[in-house]
N, C-alpha and C positions, 0 to 999 in steps of 0.2 A: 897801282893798286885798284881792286877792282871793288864795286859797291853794290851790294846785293839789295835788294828791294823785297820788304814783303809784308804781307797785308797784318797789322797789329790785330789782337785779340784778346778777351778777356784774360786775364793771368800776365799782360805786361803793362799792365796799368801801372808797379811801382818803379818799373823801366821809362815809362810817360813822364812817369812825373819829375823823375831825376835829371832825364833830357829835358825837362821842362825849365828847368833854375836858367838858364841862360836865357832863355829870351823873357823869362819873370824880372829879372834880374836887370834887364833894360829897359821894359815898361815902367818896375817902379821907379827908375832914377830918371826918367823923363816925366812920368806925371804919379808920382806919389800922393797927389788930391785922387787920383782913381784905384788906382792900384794899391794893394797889400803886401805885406810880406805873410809867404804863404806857410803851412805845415804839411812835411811830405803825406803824413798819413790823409790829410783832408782832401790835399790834391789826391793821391789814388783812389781813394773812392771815389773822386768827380773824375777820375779818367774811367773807371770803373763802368760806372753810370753811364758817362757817353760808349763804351765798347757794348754796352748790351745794348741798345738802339740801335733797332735796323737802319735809320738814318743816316748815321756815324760811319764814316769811311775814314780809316785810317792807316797809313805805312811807316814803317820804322827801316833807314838806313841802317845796312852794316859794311863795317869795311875791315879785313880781317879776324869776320866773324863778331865783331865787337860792335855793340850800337852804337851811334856817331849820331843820329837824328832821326827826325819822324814830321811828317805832316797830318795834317786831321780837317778832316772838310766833314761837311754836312750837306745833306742833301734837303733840299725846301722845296715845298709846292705851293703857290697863291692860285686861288679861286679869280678868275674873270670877276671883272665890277665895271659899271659906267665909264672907269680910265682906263683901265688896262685890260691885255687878254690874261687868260688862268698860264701859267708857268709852271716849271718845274727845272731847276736847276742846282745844281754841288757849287758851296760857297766854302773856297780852304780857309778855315778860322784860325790856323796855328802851324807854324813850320819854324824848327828849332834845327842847330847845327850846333854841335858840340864847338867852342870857342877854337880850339885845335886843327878841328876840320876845315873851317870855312875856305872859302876861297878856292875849294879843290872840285866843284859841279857837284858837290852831295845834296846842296838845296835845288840844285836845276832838275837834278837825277828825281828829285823826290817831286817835286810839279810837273815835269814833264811825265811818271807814272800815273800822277791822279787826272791828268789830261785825257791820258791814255786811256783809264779804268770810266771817268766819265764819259768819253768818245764811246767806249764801250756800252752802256747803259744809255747812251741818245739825249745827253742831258750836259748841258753848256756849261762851263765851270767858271767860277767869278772867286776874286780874291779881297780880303779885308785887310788894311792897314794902317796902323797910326801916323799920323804924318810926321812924327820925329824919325820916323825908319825908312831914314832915306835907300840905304841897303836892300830893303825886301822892296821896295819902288822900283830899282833900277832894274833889279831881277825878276820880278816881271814886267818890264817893260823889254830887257833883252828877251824875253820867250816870248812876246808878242800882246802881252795884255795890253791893253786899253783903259783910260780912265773911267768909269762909268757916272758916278755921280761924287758929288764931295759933298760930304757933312758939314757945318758949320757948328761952333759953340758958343754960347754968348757966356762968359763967367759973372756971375751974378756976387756982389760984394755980402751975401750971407759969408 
């Protein structure tokens, strides 16, 4: 079966948001101190809000015409300072697969397009993930990402 790629836009933000419960669904049972349990209506308007920003890049999988997934990156620019030069690179903040899907290149299909779409546009793409998700680690480390930097947290006994 074959998996079509294409660019999301405003009018499928309540299709975001539905593809969204599965990987919601995993952040809050690994840190429920961060994470909510969300409301579809709330989430579409915050998908809403990121499709009208020129910023916002985003693709939704189909596979037999049916959404299966979507990823969403953001493009940032830093200003040059005494440490570093000015930047401008696409950071993927979200990439979900339908629980059913997994396991079949629909999440590879969808990072190897916004590689593509940022190759396109001249601009490096980096990727964010929580460390309990060892799955989206390996899967960009099979497409070739690299570690860049690690966060640390200290949990304060508040």
């Amino acid at each position: 079966m074959s998996v079509n790629i294409r660019r999301a836009a405003v009018g499928d933000e309540v299709l975001l948001a539905s593809l969204n419960r599965f990987v919601q669904q995993l952040h809050l049972e690994h840190r429920p101190d961060h994470f909510r349990t969300t409301q579809s209506t709330e989430l579409a308007a915050w998908y809403r809000s990121r499709l009208e920003q020129l910023s916002t890049r985003a693709w939704i999988a189909e596979r037999n015409e049916l959404p299966v997934g979507y990823v969403l990156a953001v493009v940032h620019e830093a200003s040059e300072n005494p440490f570093v030069r000015a930047r401008r690179w696409c950071e993927i903040d979200q990439v979900a697969v339908d629980p059913d899907c997994r396991r079949t290149g629909i999440a590879s299909a969808l990072i190897r397009h916004a590689v593509s779409e940022a190759n396109s546009e001249g601009v490096a793409l980096e990727a964010a993930s929580w460390s309990f998700n060892e799955g989206a680690h390996e899967l960009f480390r099979q497409l070739g990402f690299i570690p860049k930097t690690i966060r640390f947290e200290l949990k304060s006994a508040v």
